[in-house]
N, CA, C and O atoms as CSV, one atom per row, in Angstrom:
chain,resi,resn,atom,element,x,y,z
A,1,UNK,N,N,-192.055,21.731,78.917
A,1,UNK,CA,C,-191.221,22.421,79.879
A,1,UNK,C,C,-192.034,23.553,80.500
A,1,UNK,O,O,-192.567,24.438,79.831
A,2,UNK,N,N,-192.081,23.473,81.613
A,2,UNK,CA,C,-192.601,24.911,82.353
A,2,UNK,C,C,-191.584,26.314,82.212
A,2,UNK,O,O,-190.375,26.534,82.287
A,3,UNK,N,N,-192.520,26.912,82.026
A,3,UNK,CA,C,-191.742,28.542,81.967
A,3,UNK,C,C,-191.218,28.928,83.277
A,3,UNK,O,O,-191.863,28.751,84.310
A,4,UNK,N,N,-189.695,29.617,83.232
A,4,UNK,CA,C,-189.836,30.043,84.812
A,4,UNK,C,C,-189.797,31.459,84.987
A,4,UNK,O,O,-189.406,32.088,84.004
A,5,UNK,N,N,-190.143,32.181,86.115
A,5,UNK,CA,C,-190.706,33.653,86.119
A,5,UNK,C,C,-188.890,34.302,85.744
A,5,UNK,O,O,-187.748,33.871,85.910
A,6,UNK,N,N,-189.523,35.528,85.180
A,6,UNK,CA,C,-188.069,36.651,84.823
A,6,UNK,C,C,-186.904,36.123,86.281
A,6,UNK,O,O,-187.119,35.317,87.186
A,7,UNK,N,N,-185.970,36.772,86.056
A,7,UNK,CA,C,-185.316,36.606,87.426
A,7,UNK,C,C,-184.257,37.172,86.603
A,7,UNK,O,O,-184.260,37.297,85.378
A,8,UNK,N,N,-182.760,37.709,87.976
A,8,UNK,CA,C,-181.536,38.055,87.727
A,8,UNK,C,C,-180.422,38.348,88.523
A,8,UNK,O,O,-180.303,39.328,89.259
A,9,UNK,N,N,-179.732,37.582,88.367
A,9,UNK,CA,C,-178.587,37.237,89.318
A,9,UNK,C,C,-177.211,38.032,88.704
A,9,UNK,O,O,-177.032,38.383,87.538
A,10,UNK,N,N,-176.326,38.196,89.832
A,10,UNK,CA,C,-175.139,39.215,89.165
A,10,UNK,C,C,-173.914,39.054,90.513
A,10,UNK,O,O,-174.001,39.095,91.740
A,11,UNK,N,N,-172.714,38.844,89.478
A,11,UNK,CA,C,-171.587,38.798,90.963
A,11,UNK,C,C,-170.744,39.770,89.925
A,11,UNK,O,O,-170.873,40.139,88.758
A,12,UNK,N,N,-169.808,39.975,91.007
A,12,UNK,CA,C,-168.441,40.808,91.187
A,12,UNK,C,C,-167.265,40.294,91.143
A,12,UNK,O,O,-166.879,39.907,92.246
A,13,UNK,N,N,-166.411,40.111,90.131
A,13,UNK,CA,C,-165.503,39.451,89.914
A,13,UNK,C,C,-163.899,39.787,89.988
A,13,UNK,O,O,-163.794,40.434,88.947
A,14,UNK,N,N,-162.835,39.765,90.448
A,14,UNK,CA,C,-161.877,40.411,90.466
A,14,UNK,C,C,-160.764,40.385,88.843
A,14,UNK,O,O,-160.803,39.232,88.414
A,15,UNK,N,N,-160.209,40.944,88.274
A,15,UNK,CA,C,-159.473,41.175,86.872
A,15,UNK,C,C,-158.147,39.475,87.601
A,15,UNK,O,O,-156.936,39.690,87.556
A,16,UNK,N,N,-158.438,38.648,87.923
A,16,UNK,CA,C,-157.863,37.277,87.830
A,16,UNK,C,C,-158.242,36.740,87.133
A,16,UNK,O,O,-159.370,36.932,86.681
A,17,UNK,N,N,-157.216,35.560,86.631
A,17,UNK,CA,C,-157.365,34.674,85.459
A,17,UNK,C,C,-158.276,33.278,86.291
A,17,UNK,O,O,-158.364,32.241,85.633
A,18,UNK,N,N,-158.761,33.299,87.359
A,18,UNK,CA,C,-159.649,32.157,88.159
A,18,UNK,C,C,-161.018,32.651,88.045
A,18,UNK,O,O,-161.923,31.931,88.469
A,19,UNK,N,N,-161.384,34.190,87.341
A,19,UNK,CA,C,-162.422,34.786,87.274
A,19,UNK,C,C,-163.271,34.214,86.287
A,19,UNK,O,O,-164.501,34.203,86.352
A,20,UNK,N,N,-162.391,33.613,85.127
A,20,UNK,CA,C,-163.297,32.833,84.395
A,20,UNK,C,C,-164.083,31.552,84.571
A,20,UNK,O,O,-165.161,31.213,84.084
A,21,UNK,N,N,-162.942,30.693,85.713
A,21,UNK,CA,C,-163.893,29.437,86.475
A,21,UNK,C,C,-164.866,29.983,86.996
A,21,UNK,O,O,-165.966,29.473,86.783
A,22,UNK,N,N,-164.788,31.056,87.747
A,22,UNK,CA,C,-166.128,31.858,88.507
A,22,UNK,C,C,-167.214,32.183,88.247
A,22,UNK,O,O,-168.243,31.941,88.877
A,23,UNK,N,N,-166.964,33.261,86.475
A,23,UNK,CA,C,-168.125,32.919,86.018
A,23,UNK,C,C,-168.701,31.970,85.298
A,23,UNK,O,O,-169.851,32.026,84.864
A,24,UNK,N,N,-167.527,30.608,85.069
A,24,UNK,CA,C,-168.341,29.853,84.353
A,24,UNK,C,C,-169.605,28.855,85.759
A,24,UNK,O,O,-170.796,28.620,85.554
A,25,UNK,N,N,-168.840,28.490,87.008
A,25,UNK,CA,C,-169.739,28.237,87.741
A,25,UNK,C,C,-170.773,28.863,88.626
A,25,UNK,O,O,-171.384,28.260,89.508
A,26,UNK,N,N,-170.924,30.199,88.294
A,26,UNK,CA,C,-172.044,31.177,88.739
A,26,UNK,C,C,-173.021,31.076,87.236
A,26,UNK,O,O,-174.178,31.488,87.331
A,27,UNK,N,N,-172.632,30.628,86.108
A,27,UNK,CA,C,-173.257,30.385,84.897
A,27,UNK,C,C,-174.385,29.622,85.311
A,27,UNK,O,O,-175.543,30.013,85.458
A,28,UNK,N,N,-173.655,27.891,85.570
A,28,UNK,CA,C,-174.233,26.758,85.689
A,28,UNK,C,C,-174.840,26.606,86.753
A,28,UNK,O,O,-175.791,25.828,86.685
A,29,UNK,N,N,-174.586,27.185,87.976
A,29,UNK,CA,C,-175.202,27.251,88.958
A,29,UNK,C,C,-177.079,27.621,88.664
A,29,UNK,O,O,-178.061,26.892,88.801
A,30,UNK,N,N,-176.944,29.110,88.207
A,30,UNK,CA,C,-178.266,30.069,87.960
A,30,UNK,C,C,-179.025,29.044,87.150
A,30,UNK,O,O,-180.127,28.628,87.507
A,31,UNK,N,N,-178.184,28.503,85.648
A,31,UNK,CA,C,-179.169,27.846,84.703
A,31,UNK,C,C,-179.787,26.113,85.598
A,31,UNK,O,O,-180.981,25.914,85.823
A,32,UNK,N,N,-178.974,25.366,85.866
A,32,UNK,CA,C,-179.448,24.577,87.024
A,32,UNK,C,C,-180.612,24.686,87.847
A,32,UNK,O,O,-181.490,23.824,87.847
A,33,UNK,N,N,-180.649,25.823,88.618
A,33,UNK,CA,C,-181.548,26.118,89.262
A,33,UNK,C,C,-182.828,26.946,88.976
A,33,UNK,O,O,-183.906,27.101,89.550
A,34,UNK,N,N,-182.246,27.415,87.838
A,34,UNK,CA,C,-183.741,27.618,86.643
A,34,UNK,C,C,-184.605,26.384,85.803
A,34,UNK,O,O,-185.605,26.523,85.099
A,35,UNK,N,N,-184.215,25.735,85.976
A,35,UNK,CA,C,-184.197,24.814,84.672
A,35,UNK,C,C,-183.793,25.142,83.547
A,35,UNK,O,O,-184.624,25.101,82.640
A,36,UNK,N,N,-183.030,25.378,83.375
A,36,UNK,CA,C,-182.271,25.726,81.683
A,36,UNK,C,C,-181.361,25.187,81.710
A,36,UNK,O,O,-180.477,25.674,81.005
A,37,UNK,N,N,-181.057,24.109,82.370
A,37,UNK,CA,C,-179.549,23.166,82.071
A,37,UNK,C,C,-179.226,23.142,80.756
A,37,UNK,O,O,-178.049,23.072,80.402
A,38,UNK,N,N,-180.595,23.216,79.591
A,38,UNK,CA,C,-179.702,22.444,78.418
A,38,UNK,C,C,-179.306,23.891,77.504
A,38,UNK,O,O,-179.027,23.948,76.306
A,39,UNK,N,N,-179.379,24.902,78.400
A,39,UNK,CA,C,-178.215,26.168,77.918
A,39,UNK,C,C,-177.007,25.911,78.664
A,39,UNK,O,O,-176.011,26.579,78.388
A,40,UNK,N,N,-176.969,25.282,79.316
A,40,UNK,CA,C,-175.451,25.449,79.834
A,40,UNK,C,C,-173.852,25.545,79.372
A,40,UNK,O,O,-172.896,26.239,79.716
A,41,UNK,N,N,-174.072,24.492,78.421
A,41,UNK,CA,C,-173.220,24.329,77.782
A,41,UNK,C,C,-172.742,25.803,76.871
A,41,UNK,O,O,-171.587,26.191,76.692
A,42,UNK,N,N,-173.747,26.315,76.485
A,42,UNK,CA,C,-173.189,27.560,75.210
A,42,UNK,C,C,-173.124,28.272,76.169
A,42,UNK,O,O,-171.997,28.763,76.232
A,43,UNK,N,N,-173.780,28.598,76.989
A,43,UNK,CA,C,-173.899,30.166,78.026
A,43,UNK,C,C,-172.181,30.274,78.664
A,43,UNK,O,O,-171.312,31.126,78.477
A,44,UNK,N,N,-172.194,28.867,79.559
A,44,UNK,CA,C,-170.568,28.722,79.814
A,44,UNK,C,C,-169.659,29.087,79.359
A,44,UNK,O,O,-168.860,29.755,80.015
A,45,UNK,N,N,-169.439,28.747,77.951
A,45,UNK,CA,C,-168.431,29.191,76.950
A,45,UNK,C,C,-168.314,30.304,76.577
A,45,UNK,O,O,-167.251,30.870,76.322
A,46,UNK,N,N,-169.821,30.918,76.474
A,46,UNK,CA,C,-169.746,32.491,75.930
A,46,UNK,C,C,-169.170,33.270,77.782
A,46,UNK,O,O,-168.124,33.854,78.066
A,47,UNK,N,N,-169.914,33.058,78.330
A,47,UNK,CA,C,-169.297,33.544,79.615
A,47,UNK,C,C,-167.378,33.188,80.116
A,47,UNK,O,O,-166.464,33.826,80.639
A,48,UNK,N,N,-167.535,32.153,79.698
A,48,UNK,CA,C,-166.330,32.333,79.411
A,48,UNK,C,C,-164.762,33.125,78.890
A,48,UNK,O,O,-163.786,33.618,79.456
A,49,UNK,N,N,-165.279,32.862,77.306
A,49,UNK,CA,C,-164.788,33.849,76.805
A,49,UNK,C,C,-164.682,35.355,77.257
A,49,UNK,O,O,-163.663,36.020,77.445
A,50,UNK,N,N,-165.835,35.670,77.363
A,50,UNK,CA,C,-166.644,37.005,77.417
A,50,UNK,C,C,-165.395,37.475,78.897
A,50,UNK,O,O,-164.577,38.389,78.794
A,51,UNK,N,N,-165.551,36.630,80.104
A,51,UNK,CA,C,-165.153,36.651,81.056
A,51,UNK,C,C,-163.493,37.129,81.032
A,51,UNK,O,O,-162.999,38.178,81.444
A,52,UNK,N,N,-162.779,35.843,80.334
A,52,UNK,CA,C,-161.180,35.710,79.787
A,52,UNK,C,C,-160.972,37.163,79.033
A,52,UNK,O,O,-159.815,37.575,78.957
A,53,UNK,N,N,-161.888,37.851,78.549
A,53,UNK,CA,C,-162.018,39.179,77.352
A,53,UNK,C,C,-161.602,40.434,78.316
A,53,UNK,O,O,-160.767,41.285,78.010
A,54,UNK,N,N,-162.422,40.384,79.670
A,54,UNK,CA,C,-162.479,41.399,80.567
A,54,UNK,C,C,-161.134,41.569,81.448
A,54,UNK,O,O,-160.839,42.658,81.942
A,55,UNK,N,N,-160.073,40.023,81.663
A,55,UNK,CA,C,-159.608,39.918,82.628
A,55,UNK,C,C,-158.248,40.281,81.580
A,55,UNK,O,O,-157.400,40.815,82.294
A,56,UNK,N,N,-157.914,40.213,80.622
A,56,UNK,CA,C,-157.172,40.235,79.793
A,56,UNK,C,C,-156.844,41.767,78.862
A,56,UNK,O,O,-155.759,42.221,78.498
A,57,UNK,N,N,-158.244,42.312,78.667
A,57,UNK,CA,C,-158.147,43.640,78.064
A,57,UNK,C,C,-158.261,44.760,79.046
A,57,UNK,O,O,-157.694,45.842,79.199
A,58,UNK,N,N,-159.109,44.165,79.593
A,58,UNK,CA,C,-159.751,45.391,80.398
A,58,UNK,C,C,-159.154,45.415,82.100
A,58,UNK,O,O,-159.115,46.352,82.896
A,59,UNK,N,N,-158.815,44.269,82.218
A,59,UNK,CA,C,-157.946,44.830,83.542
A,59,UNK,C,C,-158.244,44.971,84.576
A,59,UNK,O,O,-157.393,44.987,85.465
A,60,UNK,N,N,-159.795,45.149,84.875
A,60,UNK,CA,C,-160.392,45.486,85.829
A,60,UNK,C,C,-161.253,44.488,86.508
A,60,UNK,O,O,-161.260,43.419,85.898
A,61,UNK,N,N,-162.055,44.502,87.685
A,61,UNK,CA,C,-163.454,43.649,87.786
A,61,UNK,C,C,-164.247,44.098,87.251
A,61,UNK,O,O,-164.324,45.209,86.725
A,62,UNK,N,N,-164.935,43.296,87.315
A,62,UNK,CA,C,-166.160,43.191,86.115
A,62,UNK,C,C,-167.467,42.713,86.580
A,62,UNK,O,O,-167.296,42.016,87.580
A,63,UNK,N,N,-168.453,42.789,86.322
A,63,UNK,CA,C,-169.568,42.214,86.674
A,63,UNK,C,C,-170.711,40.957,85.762
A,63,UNK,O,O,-171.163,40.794,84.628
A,64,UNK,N,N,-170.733,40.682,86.321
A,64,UNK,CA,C,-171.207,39.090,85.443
A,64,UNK,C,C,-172.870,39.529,85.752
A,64,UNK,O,O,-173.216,39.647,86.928
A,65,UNK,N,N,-173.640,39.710,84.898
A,65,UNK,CA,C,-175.359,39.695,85.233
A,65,UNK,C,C,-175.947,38.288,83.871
A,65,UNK,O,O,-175.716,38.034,82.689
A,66,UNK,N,N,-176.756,37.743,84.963
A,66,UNK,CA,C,-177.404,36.715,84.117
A,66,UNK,C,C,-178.511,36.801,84.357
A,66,UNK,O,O,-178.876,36.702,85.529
A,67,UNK,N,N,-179.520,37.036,83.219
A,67,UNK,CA,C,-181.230,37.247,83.535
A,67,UNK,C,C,-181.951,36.761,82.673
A,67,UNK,O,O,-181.298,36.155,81.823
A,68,UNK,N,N,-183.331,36.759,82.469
A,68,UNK,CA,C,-184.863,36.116,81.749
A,68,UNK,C,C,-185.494,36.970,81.788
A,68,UNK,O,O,-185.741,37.302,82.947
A,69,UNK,N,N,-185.995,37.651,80.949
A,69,UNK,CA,C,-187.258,38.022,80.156
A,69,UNK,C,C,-188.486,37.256,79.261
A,69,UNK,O,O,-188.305,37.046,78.062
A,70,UNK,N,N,-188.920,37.118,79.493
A,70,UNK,CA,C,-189.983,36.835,78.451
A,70,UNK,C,C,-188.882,35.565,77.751
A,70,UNK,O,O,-188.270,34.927,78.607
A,71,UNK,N,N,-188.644,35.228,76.470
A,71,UNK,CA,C,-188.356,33.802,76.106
A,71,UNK,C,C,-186.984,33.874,75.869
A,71,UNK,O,O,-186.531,32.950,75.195
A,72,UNK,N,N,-185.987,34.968,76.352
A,72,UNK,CA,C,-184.605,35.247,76.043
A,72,UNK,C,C,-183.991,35.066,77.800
A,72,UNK,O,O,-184.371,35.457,78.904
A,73,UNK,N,N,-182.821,34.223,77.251
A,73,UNK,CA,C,-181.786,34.384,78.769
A,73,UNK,C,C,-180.718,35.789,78.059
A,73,UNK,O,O,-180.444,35.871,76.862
A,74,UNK,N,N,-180.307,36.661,79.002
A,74,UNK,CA,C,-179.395,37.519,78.998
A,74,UNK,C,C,-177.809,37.347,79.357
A,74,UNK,O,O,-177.895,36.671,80.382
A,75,UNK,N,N,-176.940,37.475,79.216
A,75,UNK,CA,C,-175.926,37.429,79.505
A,75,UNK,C,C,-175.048,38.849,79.377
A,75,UNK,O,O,-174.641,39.278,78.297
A,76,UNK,N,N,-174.855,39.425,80.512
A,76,UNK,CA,C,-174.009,40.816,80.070
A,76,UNK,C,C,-172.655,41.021,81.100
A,76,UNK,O,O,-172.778,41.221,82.308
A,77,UNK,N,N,-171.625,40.951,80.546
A,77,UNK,CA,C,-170.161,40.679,81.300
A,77,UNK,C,C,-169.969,42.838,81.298
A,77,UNK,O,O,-169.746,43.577,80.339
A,78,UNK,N,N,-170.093,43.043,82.160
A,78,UNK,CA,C,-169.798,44.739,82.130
A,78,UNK,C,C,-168.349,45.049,82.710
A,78,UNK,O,O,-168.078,44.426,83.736
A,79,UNK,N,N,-167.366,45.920,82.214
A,79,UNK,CA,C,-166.084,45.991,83.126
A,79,UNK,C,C,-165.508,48.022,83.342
A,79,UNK,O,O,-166.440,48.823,83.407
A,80,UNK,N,N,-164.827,48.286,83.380
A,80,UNK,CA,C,-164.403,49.653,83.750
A,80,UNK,C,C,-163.423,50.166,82.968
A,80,UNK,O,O,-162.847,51.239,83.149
A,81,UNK,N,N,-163.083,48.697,81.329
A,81,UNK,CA,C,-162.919,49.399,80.484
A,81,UNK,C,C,-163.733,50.677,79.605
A,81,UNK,O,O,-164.959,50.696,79.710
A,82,UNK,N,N,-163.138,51.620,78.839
A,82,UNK,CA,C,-164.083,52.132,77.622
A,82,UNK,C,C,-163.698,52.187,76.429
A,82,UNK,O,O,-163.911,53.125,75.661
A,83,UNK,N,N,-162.658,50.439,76.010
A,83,UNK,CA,C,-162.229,49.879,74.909
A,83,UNK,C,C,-163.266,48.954,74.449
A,83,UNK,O,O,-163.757,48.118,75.208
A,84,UNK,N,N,-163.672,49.109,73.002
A,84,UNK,CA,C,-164.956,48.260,72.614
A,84,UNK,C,C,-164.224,47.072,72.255
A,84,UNK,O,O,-163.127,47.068,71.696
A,85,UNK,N,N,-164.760,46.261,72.539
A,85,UNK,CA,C,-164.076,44.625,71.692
A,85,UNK,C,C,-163.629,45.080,70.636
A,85,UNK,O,O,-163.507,46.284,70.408
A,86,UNK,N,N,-163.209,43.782,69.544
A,86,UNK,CA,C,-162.986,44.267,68.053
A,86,UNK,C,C,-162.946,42.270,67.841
A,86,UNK,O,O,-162.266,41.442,68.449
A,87,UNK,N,N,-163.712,42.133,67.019
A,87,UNK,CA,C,-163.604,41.072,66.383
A,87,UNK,C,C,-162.439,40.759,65.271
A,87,UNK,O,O,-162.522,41.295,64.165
A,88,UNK,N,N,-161.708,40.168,65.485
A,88,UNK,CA,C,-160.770,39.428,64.488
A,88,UNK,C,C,-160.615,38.480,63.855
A,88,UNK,O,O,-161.627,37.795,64.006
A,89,UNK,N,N,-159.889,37.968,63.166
A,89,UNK,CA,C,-159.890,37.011,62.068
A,89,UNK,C,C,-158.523,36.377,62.738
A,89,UNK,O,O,-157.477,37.026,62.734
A,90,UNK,N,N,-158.606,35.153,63.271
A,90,UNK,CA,C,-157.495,34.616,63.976
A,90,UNK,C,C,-156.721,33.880,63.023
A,90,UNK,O,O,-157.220,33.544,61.948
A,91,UNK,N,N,-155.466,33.586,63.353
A,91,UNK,CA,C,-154.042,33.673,62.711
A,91,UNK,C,C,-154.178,31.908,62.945
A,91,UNK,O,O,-155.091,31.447,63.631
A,92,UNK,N,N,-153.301,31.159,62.376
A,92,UNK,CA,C,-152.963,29.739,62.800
A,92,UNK,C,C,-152.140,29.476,63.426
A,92,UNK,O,O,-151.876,28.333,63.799
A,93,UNK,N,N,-151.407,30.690,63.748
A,93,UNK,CA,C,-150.387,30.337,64.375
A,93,UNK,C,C,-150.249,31.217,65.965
A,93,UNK,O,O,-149.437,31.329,66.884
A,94,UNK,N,N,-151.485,31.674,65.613
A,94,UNK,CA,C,-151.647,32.783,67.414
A,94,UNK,C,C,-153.259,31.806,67.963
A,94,UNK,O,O,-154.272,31.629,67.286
A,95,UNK,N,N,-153.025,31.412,69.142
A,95,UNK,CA,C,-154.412,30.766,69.806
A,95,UNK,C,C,-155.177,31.685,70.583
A,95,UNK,O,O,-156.012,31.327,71.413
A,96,UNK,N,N,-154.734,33.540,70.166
A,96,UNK,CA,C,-156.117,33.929,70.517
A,96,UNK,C,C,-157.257,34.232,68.809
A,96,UNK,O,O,-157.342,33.801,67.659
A,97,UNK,N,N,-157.950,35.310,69.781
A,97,UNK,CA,C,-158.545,36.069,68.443
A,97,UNK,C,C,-159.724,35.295,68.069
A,97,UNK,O,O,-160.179,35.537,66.951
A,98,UNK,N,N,-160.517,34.103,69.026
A,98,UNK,CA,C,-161.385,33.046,68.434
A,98,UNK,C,C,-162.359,33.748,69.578
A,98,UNK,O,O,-163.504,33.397,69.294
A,99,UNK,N,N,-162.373,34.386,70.465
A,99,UNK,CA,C,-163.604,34.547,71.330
A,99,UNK,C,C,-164.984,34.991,71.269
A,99,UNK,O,O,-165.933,34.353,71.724
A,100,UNK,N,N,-165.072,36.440,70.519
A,100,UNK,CA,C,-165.895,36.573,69.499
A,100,UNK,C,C,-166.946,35.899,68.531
A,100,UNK,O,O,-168.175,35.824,68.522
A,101,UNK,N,N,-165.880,35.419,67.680
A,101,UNK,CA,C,-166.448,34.633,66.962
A,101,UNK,C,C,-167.223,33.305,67.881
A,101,UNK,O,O,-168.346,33.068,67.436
A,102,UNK,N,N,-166.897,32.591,68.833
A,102,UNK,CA,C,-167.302,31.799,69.841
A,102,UNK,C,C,-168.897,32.252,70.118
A,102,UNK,O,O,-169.953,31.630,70.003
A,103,UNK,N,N,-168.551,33.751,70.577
A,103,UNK,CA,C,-169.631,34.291,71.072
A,103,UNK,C,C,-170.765,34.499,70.106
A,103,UNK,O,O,-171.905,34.277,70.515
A,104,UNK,N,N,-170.536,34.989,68.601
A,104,UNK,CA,C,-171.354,34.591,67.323
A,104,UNK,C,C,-171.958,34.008,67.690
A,104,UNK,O,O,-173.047,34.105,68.256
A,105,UNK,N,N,-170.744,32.583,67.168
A,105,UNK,CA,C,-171.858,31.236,66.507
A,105,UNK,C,C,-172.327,30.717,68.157
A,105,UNK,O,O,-172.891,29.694,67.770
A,106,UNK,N,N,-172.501,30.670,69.649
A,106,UNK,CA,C,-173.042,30.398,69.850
A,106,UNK,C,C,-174.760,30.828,70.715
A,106,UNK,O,O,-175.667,30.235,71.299
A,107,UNK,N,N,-174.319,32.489,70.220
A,107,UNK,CA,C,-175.550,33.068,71.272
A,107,UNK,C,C,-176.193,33.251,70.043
A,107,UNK,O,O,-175.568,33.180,68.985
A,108,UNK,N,N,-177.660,33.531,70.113
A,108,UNK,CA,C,-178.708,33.921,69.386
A,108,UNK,C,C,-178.647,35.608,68.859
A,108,UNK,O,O,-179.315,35.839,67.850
A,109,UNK,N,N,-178.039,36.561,69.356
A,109,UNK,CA,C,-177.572,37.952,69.112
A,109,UNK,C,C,-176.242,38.357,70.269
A,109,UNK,O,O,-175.956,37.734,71.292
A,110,UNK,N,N,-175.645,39.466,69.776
A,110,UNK,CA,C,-174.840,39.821,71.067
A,110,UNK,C,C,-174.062,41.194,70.447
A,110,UNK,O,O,-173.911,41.420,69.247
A,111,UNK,N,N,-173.712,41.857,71.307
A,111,UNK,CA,C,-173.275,43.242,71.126
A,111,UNK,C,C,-172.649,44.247,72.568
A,111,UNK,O,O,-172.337,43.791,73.668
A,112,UNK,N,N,-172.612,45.393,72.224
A,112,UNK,CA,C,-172.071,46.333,73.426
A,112,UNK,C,C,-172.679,47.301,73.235
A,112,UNK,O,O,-173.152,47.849,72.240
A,113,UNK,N,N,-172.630,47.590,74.782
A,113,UNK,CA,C,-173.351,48.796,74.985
A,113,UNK,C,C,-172.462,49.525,75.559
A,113,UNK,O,O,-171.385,48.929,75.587
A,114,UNK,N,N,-172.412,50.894,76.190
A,114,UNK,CA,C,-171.271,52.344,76.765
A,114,UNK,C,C,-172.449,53.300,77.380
A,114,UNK,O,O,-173.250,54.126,76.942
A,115,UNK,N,N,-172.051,52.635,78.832
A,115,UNK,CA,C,-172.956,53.708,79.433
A,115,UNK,C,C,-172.540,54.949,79.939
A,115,UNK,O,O,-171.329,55.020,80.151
A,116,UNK,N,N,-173.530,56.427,80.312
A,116,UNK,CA,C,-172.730,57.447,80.733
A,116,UNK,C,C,-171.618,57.927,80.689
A,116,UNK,O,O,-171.358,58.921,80.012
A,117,UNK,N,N,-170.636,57.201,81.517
A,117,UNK,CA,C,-169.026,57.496,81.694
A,117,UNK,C,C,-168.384,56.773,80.840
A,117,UNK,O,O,-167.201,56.451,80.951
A,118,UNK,N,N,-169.190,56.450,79.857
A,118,UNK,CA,C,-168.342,55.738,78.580
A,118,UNK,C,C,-167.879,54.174,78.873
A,118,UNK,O,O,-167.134,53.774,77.978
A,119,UNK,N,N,-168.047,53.533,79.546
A,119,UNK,CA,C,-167.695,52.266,80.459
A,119,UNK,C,C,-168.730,51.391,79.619
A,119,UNK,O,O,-169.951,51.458,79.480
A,120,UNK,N,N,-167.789,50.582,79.139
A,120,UNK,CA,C,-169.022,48.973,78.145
A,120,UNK,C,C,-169.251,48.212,79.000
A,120,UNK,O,O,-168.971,48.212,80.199
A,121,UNK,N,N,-169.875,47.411,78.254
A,121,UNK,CA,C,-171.327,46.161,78.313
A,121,UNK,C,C,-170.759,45.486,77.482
A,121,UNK,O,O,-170.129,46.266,76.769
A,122,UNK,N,N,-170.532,43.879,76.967
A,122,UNK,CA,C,-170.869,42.994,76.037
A,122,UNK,C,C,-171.873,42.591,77.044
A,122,UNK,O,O,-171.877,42.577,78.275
A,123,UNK,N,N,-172.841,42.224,75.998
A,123,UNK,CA,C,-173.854,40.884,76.226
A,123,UNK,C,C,-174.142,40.236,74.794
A,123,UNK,O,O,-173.879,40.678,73.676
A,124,UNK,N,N,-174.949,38.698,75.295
A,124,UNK,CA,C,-174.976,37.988,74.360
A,124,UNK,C,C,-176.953,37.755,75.091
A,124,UNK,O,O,-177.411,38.028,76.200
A,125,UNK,N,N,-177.612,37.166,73.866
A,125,UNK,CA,C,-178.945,36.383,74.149
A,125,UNK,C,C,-178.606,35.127,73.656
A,125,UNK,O,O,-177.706,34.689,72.940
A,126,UNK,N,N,-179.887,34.517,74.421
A,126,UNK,CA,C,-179.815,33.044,73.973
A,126,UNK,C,C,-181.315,32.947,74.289
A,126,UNK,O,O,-181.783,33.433,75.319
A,127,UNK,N,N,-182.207,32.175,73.183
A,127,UNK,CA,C,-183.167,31.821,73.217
A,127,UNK,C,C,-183.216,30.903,74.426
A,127,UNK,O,O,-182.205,30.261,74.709
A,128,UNK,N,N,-184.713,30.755,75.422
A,128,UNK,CA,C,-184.999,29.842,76.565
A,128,UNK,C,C,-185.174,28.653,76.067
A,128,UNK,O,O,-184.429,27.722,76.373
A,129,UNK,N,N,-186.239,28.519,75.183
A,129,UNK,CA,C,-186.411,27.288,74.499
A,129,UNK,C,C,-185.636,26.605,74.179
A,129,UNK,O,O,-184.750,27.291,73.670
A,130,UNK,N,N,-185.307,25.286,74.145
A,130,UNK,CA,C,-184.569,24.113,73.655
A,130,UNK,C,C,-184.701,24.408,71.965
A,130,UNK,O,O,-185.781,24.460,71.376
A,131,UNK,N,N,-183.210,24.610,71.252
A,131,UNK,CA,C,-183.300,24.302,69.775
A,131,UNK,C,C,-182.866,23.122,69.404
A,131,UNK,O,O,-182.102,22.353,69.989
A,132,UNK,N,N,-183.442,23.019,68.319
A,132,UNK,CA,C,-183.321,21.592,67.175
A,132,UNK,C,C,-181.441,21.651,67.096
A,132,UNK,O,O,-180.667,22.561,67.390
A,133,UNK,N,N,-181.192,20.240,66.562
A,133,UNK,CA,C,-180.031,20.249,66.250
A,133,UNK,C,C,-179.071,21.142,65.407
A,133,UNK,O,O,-179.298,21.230,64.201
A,134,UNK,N,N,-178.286,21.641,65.811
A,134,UNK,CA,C,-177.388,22.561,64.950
A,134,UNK,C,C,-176.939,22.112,63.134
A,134,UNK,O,O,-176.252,21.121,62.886
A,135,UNK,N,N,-177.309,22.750,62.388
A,135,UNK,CA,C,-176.883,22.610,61.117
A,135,UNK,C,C,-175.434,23.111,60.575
A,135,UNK,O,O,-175.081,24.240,60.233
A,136,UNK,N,N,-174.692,21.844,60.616
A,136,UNK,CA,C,-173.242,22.900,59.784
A,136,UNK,C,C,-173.493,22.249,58.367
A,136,UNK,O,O,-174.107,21.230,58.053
A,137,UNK,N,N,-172.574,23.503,57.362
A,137,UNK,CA,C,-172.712,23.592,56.244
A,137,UNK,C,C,-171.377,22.647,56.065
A,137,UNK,O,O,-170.443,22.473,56.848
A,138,UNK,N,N,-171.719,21.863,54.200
A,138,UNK,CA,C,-170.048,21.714,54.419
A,138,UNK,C,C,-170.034,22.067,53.187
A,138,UNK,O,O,-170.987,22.046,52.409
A,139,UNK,N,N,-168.639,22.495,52.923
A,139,UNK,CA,C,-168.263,23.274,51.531
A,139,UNK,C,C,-167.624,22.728,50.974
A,139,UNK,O,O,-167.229,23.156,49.889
């Protein structure tokens, strides 16, 4: 696979529940045209989520930035909340509370940041390179 140079793309999204189709096809779009199709699939989902997180808690627009460094893709959903996520332990009988965890198991690291005016960041990484098949455990 050829390497492709840094780069970084970023839209503006409005606090609608169609904001998540938006960023999932401003996702697939960027990785497409990078060659990184075969992130698509996890980046989507975490953008996803990540996306559904902003439009739901935070209320506001938000900004979607997707970038490359060196052998990491970036993903950072920023909004005009200055409520930090909170990871939970979802219920069986409530279908939220799984996004998070989503965002875990499928990015390579991920966290928040609070800049200046106190206003967060989630982002997630994802290695560029193609990984080997996923290992689940069974218990």
């Amino acid at each position: 696979m050829v390497p492709t140079a840094d780069w970084s793309h970023r839209i503006v999204l409005t606090a609608d529940p169609t904001s998540a189709s938006l960023a999932r096809d401003f996702v697939r779009q960027h990785l497409v045209a990078h060659r990184l199709a075969h992130l698509v699939d996890d980046v989507r989902l975490v953008a996803s989520e990540l996306a559904t997180n902003a439009v739901a808690h935070a209320q506001t627009p938000f900004v979607v930035t997707l970038s490359t460094a060196s052998r990491s893709l970036l993903l950072v959903i920023e909004d005009e909340s200055t409520s930090l996520p909170v990871r939970t332990t979802p219920d069986a009988m409530d279908p939220g509370g799984r996004g998070l965890m989503i965002v875990e198991l499928l990015s390579q690291e991920w966290g928040t940041r609070t800049d200046e005016q106190g206003l967060k960041s989630v982002w997630a990484s994802f290695p560029k390179q193609r990984r080997g098949p996923r290992r689940r455990s069974v218990a």
